[in-house]
RODO-2510 file (C-alpha; in nm, 4 decimals, decimal comma):
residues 383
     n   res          X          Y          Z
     1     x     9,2934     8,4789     9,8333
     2     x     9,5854     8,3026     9,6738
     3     x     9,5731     7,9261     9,6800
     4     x     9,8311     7,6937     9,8906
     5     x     9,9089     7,5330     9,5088
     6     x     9,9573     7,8400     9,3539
     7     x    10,2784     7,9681     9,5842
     8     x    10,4106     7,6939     9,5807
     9     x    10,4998     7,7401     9,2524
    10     x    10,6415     8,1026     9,2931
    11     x    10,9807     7,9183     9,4069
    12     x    11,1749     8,0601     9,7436
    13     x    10,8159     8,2373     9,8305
    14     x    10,6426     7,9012     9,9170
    15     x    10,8969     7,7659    10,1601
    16     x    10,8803     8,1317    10,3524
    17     x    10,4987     8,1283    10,2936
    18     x    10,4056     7,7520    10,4556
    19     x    10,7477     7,6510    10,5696
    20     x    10,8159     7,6353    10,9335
    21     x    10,5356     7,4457    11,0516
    22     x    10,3081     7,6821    10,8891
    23     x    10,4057     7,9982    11,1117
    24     x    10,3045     8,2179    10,8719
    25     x     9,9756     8,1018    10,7652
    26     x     9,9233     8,0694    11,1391
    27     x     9,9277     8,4735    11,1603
    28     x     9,6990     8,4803    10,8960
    29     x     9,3861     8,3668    10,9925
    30     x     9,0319     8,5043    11,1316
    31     x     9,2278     8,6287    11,4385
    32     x     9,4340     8,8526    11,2971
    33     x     9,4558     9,1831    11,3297
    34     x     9,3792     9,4705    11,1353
    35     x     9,7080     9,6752    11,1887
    36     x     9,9536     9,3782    11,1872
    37     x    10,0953     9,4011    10,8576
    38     x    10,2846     9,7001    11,0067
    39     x    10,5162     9,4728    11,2294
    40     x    10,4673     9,1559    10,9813
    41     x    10,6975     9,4157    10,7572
    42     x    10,9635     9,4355    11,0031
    43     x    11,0007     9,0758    11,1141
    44     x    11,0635     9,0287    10,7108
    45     x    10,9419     8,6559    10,5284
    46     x    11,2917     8,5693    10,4245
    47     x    11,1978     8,6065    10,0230
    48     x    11,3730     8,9293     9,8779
    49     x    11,0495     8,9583     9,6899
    50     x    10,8286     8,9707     9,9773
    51     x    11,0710     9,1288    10,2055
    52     x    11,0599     9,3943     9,9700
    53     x    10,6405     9,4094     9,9504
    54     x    10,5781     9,3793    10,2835
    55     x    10,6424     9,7779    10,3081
    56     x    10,5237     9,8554     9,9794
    57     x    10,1776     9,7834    10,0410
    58     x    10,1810    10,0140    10,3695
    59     x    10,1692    10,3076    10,0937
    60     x     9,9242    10,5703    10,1510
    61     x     9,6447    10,5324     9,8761
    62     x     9,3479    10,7383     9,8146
    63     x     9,0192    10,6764    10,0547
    64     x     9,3119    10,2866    10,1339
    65     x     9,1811    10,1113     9,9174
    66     x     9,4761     9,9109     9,8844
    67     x     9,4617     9,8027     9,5322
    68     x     9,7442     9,6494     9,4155
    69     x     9,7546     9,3066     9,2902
    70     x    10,1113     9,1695     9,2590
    71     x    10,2233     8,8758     9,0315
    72     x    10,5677     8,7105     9,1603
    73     x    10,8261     8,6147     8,8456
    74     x    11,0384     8,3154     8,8462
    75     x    11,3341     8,5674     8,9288
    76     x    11,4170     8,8508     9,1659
    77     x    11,1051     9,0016     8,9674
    78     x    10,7547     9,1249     9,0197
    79     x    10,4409     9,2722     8,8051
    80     x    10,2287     9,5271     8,9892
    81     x     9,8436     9,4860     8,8128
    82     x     9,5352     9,7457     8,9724
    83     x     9,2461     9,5877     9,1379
    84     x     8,9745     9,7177     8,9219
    85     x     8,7142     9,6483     9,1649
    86     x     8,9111     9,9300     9,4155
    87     x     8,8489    10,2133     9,1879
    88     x     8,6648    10,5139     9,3158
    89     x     8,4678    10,6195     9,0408
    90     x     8,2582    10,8784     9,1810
    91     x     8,5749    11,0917     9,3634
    92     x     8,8250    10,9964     9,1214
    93     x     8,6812    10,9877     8,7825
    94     x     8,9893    10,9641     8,5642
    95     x     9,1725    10,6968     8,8249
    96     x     9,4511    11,0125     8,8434
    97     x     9,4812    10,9329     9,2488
    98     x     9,4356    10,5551     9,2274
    99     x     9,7572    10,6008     8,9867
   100     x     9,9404    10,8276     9,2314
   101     x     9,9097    10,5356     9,5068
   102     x    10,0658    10,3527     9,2498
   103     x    10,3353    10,5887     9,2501
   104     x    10,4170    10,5865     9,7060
   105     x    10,3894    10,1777     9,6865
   106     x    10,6186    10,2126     9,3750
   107     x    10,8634    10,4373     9,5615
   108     x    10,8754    10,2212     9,8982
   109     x    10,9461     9,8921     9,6795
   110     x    11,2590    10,1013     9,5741
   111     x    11,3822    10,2457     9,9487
   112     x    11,3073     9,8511    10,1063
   113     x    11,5184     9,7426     9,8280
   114     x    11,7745     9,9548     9,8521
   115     x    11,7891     9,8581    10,2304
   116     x    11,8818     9,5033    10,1680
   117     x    12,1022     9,6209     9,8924
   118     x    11,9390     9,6291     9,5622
   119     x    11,8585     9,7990     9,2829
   120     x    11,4987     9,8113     9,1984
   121     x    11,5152     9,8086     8,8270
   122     x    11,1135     9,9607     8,7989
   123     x    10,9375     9,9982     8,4243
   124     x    10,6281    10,1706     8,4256
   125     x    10,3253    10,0210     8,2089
   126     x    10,5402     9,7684     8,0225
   127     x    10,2215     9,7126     7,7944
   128     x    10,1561    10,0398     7,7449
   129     x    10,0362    10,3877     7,9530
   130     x     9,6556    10,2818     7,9892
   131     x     9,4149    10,6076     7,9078
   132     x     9,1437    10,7185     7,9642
   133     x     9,1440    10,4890     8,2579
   134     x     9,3374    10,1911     8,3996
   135     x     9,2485     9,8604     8,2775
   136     x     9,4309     9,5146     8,2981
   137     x     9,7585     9,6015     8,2025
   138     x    10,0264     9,5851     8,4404
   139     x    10,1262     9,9085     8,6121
   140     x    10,4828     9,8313     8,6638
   141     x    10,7195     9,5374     8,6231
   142     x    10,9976     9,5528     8,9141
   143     x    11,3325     9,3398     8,9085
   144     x    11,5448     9,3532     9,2096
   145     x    11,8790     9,3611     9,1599
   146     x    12,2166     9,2983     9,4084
   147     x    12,4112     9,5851     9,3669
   148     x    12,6679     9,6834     9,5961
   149     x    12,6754    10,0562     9,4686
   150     x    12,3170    10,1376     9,6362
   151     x    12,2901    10,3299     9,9344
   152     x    12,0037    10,3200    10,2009
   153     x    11,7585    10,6222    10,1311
   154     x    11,7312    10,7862    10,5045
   155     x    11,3848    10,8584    10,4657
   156     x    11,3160    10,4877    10,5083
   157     x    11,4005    10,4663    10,8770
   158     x    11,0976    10,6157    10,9581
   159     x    10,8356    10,4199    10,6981
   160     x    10,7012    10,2090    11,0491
   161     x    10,5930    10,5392    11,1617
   162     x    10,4620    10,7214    10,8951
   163     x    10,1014    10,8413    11,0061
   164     x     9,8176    11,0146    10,8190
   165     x     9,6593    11,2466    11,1151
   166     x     9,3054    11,3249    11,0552
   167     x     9,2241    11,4775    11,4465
   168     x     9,2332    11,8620    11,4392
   169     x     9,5379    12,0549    11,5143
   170     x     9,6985    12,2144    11,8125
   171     x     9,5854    12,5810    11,7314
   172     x     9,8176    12,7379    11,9394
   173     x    10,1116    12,5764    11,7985
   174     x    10,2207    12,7290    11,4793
   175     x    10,4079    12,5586    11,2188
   176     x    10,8081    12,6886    11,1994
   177     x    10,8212    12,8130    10,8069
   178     x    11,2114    12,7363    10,8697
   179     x    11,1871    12,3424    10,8614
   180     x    10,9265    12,3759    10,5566
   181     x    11,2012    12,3814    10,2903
   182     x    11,3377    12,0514    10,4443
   183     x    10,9785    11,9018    10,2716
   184     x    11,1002    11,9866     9,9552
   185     x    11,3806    11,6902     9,9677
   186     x    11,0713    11,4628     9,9088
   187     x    11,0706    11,5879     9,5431
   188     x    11,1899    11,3557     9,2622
   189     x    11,2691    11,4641     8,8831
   190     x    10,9710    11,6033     8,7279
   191     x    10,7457    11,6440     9,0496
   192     x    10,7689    12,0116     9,2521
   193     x    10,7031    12,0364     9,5959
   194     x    10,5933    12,3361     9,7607
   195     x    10,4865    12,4701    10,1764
   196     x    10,3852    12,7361    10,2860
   197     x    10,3117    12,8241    10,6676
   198     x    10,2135    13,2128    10,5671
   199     x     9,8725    13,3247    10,6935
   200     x     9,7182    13,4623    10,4456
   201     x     9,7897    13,2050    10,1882
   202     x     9,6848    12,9437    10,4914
   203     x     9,3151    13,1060    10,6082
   204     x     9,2705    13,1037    10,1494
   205     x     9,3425    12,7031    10,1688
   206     x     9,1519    12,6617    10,4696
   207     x     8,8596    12,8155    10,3236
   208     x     8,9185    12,6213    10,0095
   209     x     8,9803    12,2745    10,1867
   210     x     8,6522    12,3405    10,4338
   211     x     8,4647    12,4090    10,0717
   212     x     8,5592    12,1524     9,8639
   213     x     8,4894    11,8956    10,1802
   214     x     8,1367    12,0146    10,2126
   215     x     8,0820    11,9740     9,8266
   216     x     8,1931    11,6271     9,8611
   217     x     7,9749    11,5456    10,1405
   218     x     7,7212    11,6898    10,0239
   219     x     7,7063    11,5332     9,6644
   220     x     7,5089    11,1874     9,7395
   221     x     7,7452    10,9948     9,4592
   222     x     8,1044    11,1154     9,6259
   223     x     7,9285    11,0258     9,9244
   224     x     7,8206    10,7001     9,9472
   225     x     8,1022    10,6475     9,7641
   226     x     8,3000    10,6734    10,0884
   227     x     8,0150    10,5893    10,3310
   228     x     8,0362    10,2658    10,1172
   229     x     8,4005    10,1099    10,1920
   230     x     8,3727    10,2710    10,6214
   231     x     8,4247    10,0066    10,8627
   232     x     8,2391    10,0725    11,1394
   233     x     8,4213     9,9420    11,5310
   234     x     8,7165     9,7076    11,5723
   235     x     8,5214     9,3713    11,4589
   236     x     8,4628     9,5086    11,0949
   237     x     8,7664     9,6834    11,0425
   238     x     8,9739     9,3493    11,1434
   239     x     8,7805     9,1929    10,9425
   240     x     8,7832     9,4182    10,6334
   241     x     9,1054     9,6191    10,6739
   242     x     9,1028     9,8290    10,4040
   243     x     8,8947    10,1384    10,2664
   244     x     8,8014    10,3976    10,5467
   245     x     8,8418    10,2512    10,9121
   246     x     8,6382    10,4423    11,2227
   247     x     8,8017    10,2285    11,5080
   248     x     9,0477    10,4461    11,6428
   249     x     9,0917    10,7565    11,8131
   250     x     8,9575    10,9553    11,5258
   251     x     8,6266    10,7827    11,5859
   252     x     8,6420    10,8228    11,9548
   253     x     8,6944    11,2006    11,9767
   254     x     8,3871    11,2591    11,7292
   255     x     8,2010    11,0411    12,0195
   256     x     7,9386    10,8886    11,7605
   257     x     8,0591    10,5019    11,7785
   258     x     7,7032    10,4021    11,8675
   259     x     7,5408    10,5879    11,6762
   260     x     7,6843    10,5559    11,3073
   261     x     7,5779    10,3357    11,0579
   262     x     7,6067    10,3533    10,6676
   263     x     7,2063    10,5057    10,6730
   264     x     7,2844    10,7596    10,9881
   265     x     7,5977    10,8822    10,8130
   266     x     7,3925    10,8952    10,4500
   267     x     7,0883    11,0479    10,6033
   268     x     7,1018    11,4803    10,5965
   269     x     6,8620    11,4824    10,9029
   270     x     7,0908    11,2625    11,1095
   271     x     7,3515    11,3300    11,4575
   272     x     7,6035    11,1242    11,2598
   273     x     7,5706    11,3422    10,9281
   274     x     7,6503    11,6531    11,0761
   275     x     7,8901    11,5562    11,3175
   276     x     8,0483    11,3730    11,0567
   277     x     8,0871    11,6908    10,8622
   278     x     8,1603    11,9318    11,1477
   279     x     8,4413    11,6745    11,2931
   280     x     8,6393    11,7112    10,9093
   281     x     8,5515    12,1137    10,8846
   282     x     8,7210    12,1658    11,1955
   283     x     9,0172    11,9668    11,0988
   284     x     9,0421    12,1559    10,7812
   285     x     9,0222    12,4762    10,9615
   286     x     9,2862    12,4006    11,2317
   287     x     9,5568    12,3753    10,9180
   288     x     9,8560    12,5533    11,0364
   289     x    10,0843    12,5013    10,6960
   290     x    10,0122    12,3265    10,4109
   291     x    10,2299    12,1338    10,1305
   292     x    10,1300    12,0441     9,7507
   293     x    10,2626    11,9326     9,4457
   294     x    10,2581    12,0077     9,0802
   295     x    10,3705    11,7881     8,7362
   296     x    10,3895    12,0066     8,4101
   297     x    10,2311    11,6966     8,2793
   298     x     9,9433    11,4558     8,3709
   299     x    10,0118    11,1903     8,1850
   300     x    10,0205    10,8385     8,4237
   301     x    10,3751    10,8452     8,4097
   302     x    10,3837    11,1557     8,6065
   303     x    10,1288    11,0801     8,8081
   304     x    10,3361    10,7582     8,9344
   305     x    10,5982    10,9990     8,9663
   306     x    10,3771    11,2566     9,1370
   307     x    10,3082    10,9594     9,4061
   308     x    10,6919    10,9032     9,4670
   309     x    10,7340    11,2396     9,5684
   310     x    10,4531    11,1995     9,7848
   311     x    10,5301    10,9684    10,0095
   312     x    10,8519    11,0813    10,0619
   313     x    10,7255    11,4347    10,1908
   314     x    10,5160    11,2905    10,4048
   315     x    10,7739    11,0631    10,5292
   316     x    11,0055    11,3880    10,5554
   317     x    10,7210    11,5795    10,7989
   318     x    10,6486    11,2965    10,9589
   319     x    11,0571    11,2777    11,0956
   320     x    11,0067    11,6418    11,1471
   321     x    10,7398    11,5694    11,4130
   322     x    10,4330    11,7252    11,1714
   323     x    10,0980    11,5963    11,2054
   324     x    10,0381    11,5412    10,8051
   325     x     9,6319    11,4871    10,6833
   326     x     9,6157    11,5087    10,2407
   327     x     9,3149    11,7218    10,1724
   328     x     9,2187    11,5892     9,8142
   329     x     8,8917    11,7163     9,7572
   330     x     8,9819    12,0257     9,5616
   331     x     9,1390    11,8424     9,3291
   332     x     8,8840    11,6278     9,2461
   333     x     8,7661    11,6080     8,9174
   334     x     8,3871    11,5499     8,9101
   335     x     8,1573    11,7804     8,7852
   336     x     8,0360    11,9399     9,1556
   337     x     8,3507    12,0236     9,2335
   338     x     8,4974    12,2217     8,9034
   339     x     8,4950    12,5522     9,0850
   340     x     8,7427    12,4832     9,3745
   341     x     8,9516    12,2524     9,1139
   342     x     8,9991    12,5881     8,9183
   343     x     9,0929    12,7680     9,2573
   344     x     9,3063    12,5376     9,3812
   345     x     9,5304    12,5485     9,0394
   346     x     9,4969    12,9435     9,0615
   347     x     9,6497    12,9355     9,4120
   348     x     9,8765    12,7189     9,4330
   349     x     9,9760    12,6490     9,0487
   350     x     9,9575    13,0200     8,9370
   351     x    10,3996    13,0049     8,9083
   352     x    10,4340    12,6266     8,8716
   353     x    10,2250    12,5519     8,6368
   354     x    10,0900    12,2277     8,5150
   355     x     9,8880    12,0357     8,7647
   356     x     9,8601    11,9946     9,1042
   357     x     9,8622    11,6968     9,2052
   358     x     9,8281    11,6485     9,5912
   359     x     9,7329    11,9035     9,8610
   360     x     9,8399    11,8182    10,2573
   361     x     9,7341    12,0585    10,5659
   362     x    10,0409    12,0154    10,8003
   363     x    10,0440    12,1309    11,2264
   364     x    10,0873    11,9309    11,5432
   365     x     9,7759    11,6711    11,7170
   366     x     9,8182    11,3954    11,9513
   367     x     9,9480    11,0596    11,7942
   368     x     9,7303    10,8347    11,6111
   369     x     9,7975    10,4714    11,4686
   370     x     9,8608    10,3269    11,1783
   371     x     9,6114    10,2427    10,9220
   372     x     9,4866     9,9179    10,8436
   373     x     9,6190     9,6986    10,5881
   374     x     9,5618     9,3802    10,4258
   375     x     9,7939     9,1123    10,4203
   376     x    10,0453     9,0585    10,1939
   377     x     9,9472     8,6911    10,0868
   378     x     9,5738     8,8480     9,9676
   379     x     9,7321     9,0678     9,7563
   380     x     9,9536     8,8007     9,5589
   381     x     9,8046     8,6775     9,2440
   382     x     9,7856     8,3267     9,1535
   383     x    10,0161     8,1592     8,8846
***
């Protein structure tokens, strides 16, 4: 966690941070709450800078792992760095969907800025494109700028409420292949987005998702990979709000509270194994539509770019009313799971081209919440 002596040497950002009788540091403590960044974000720190952060880091990021680290200039200005210890290495080999978080925190820095009225000015991998994998170097420098010529991006209005919906869907409620084309304003310059609500195409993906997910459940590395950063009931997740949270309604409709633990959910033999894996089938299965994305490239840069796109078409179904749940496994590139990687690019990449980068099943389920998130002060480096 960032020292008291360190911000107050980031200029405007200590006075916000500790002025005020210490307000803010007052939110911060043991008793706060898993989901509060989510209204901390609205209520805004007075610092452009963090003003500006405070919705970036409600990004969507594989397995939310949350792992930016942010350095603060002596300007308008910013450096986004990647927490190497929030890699998953088992699921995500290459650090391709680590890179494409990146890419949605990237892209709400640029719509919060644009809401106060500036320009975010955003180079990618000012030291260089880091391959094979990500390593120290920053990610992205960002400089806001005041510019009266920006406009508001509409899709921002509804960042609060943007909701990743893991509960099965409503069967009997079919997805309108009318509004799909409205998801394909999420795309940026270089990134395609594609739907697709027609049933044959739809029972092939659901096979494919319901696949893939039992390959990665049932490969002990991919795993306990995930089994290793769940949170388990309200007291752990508030206290470690990040990685994969089973506090909420998602854990209350598989009805195994009680009995999960990291060895139940590891252990073949166990209620909380198969349940575990019958709960996710079913919501793969109960796709009504689905949307993906393809790059002609995979270089990082398109991958950030790949993550920009993403976000906003989920932001874009989420204002449509669609329950939106990304299915990655298919496109996971570990050795188990080669053979639905190669279908997945031969469905749904066969007039694209390139590679497909993200892969979302799309219908209508009863709300959820938000996920949890860090705060923003634990994510600030020290200078």
């Amino acid at each position: 966690m960032i020292s008291r002596r360190a911000l107050l040497t980031t200029g405007t950002a200590s006075v916000v941070l500790f002025g005020l009788g210490g307000t803010w540091w007052a939110t911060t403590g043991p008793s706060r709450t898993a989901r509060e960044p989510w209204s901390a974000a609205s209520a805004g720190f007075g610092d452009t800078r963090l003003d500006v952060l405070a919705y970036a880091i409600l990004a969507p990021n594989p397995h939310n792992m949350q792992p930016w680290r942010i350095g603060l200039g002596k300007r308008l200005d910013f450096t986004i760095y990647c927490d190497l210890d929030r890699l998953l290495p088992e699921t995500d080999p290459p650090n391709r969907q680590i890179t494409i978080g990146f890419g949605c925190f990237l892209e709400l820095c640029r719509q919060a800025a644009a809401e106060s009225g500036y320009r975010a000015d955003i180079t990618y991998f000012p030291e260089g494109e880091p391959q094979p994998l990500l390593d120290g170097r920053p990610i992205a420098h960002v400089e806001l700028v005041d510019d009266a010529s920006v406009r508001p991006d509409p899709l921002f209005s509804t960042v609060l409420a943007r909701r990743t919906n893991r509960l099965p869907y409503d069967a009997s409620r079919p997805v309108d292949p009318g509004i799909l084309p409205e998801l394909q304003g999420g795309a940026v310059d270089g990134v395609k987005v594609l739907a697709t609500a027609d049933a044959a195409l739809v029972d092939e993906l659901r096979t494919l998702t319901t696949d893939a997910w039992r390959v990665e459940w049932d490969t002990a590395s991919t795993r306990r990979e995930s089994i290793e950063v769940m949170h388990i009931g309200k007291a752990e997740v508030n206290a470690q709000p990040y990685g994969l949270s089973m506090d909420d309604r998602l854990t209350s409709t598989i009805g195994l509270l009680g009995l999960m633990s990291p060895e139940a959910l590891d252990d073949p033999d166990s209620s909380a194994y198969r349940e575990s894996f019958k709960f996710y089938a079913r919501a793969c299965r109960s796709s009504m539509a689905f949307v993906w994305s393809t790059t002609p490239t995979n270089t990082r840069r398109a991958q950030l770019e790949a993550g920009r796109a993403w976000v906003r078409t989920q932001l874009a179904a989420n204002a449509l009313g669609l329950s939106f749940h990304p299915l990655s496994q298919a496109l996971q590139e570990f050795p188990e799971m080669d053979e639905y990687y190669k279908r997945a690019h031969e469905l749904l990449a066969r007039n694209a081209g390139g590679t497909v980068q993200m892969l979302a099943r799309l219908g209508y389920a009863p709300d959820v919440g938000p996920a949890p998130r860090q705060a923003l002060e634990s994510k600030l480096l020290p200078v």
